[in-house]
N, C-alpha and C positions, 0 to 999 in steps of 0.2 A: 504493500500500500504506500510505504514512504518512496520506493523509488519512483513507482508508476507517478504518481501526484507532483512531485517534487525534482525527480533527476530526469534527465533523458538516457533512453536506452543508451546513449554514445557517450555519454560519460562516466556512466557505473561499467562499462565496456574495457575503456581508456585506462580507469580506476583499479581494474582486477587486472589488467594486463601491464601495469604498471611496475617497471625495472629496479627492484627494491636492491638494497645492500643488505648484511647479514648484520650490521650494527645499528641497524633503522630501526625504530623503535613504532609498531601501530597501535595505537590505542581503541579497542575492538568492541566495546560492550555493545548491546541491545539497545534501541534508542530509548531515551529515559533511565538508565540504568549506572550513569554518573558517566559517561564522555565527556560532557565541559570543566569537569571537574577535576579528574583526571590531567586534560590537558592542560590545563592551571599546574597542574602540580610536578609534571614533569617538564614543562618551561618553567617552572621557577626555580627548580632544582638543576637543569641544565645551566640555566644564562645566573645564576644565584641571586636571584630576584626581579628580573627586566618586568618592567610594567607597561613599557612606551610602545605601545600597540591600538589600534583601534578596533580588533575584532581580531579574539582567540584564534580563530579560523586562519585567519593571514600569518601567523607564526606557526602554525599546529596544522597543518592544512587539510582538508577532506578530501582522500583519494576520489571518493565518486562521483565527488559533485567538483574536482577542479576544471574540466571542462567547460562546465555549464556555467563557471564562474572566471572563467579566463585568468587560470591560476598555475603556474609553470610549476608542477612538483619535483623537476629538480634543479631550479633555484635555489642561490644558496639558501642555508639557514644562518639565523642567529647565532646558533651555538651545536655542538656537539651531545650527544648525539642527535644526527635527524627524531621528526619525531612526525608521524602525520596521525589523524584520527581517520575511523571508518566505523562504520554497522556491519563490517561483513563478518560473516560466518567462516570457518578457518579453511575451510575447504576452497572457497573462494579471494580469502585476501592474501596480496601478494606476497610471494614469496624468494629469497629468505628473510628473514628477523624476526625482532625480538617483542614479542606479544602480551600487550599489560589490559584484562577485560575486568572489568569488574560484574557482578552478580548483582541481581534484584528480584523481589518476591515479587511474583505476579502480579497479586494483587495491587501491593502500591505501581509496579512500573505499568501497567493498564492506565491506572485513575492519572496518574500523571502524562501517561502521553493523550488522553483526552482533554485534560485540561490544558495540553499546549497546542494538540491541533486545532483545538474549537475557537474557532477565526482565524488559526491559519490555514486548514484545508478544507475546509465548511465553515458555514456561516453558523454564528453563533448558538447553540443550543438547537441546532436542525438537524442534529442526529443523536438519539437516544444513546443514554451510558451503554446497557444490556446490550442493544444491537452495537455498538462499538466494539465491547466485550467479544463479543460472539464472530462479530466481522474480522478483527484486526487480529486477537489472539487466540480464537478456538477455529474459525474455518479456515484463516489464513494460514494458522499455522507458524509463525515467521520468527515468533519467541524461541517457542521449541526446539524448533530446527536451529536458532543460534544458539543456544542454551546447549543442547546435546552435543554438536558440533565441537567445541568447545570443552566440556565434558571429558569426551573423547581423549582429550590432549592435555587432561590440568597436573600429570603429573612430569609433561617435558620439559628437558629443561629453558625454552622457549618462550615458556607460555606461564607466563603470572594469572590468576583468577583469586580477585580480590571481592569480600562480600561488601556493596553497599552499608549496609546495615554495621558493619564491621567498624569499616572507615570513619562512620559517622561516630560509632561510640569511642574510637579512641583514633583521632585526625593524626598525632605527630606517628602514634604506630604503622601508620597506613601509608605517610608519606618516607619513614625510615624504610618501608620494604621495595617503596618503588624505588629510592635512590639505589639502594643493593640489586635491583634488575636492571636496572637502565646503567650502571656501572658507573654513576658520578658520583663525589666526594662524597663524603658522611658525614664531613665536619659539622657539629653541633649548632654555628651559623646558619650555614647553607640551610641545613636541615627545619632551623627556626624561623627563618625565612620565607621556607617555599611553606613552611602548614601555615604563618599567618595569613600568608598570601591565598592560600585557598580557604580559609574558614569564612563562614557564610557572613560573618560581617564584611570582609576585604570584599567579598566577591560580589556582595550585596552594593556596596559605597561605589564601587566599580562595575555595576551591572551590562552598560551601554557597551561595553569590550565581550561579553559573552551571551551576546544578542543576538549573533545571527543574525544582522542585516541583511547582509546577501543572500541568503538564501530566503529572510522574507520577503525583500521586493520580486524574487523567483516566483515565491508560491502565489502573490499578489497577480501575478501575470498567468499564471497557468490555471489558478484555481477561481479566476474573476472576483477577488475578494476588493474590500474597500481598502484603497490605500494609506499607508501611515496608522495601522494599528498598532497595538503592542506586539514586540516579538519577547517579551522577558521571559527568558531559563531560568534565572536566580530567582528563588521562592520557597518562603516558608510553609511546614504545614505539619501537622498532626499524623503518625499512621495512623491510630486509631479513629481518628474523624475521620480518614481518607476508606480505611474499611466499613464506617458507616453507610458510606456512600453506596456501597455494590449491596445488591441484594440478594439473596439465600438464591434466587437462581444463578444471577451470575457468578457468584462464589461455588454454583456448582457446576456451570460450567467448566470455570477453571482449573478446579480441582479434577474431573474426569477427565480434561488435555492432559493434565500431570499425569496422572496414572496411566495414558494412554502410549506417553510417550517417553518421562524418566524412569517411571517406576517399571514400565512394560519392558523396558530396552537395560536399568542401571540396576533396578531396585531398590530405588529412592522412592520414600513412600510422600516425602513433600519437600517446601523447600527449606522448611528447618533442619532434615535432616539432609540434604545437601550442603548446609551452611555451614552445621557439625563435620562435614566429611573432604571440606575445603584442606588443600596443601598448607597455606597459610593463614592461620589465625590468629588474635592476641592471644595473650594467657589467657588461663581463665578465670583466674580472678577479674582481670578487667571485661573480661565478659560478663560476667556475671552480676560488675559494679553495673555495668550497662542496662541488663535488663530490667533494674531498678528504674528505669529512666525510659520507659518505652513511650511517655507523652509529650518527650522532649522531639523540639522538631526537627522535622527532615528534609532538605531544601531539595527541590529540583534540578538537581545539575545534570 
């Protein structure tokens, strides 16, 4: 749905057939699933704090959509290592390098990529949550297939798969493991640096750099939407309000994709116990200070 709506066939084309290095670094999650966030955190940790950008996108670049954005991806970078985002599933993004995805429960990453499409790829509230639900992550399929995909591969040593939910309860642990993937300093600076730089106040004060401009005056033009709406990523919110929102059907919707497709295929019977069965975790103690805090918010990045 995100490609058809948003890329053209020729530049998600361009994108997967794109001449990577083995020290390029993509940043791969699900969309809604922490990509802008991410990208924050590995250009701050590269460049050891560059701010002076006008859109994450132009430093971090999106293989699929540089096409359609007359975006050269192998212009220089900034700083070492490259570093570009994608949506792709690992079957499809280029290859070789070095792969940092992070994870997100269905349920929140659904409710949150509705509340960003609606007004950028339909007009506001002219498409039902449930049929969303049902559209984008049960008939589509498109989680799944990245989710599993992925899966597949979480114990190479290539491929980072970091839990959303993780990140959020302990930022400097989350940003300590991407500097040790991506191979830059670990100095205690650097380090302090790029998690102020990515926690949701910074990100928030600085929202207009991880707004996806470009790609909203895109979807303004392909989807006939009113011009100069909001395109804001950075946003707070509740899980539990956010699970309020889905109802007993669409929760079970979702849950029967799961079984049909982790649990039929891994034996993952949900995504808690995926989350438990992650390469990478904090301790557990600070896990556990976390789950103290499940009403604490959760931004959309």
């Amino acid at each position: 749905m995100v490609r058809a709506a948003l890329l053209s066939e020729a530049s998600v084309e361009a994108g997967v057939e794109f001449a990577s290095r083995p020290t390029d670094v993509f940043i791969s999650p699900y969309s809604k699933c922490g990509t802008t966030w991410l990208q924050q955190i590995v250009h701050g940790l590269r460049t050891g704090g560059d701010l002076e950008f006008t859109d994450i996108s132009r430093v971090v670049p999106w293989v699929e959509s540089a096409l359609d954005s007359g975006i050269d991806l192998d212009a220089p970078q900034r700083a070492e290592p490259r570093a570009f985002k994608s949506h792709l599933q690992w079957d499809l993004v280029p290859k070789p390098g070095r792969y940092l995805v992070a994870v997100r429960d269905p349920a929140d990453a659904v409710l949150s990529l509705y509340r960003f499409f609606d007004g950028w790829l339909f007009e506001p509230r002219s498409i039902e949550l449930e049929a969303f639900v049902r559209g984008v992550f049960v008939d589509d399929g498109g989680y799944w297939r990245h989710l599993a995909s992925w899966w597949r591969h979480r114990h190479d040593d290539d491929v980072c798969l970091l839990a959303y939910e993780d990140m959020k309860l302990d930022l400097a642990w989350a940003v300590r493991q991407v500097a040790d993937f991506i191979g830059v300093g670990t100095e205690p600076e650097r380090l302090a640096i790029a998690a102020e730089q990515a926690s949701l106040e910074s990100m928030l004060a600085h929202h207009v750099k991880y707004d996806e401009q470009m790609l909203r005056e895109r979807s303004e033009r392909v989807s006939n939407l009113p011009a100069g709406s909001s395109a804001a990523k950075v946003r707070g919110g509740s899980v539990a309000e956010r699970r309020l929102e889905l109802t007993g059907d669409a929760r079970s919707l979702l849950d029967h994709a799961w079984r049909l497709t982790m649990t039929a295929e891994f034996g993952v019977a949900d995504y808690s116990s995926l989350r438990d069965a992650l390469p990478h975790r904090p301790e557990p103690t600070e896990r556990s200070s976390g789950r103290e805090k499940r009403a604490a918010n959760l931004s959309d990045w």
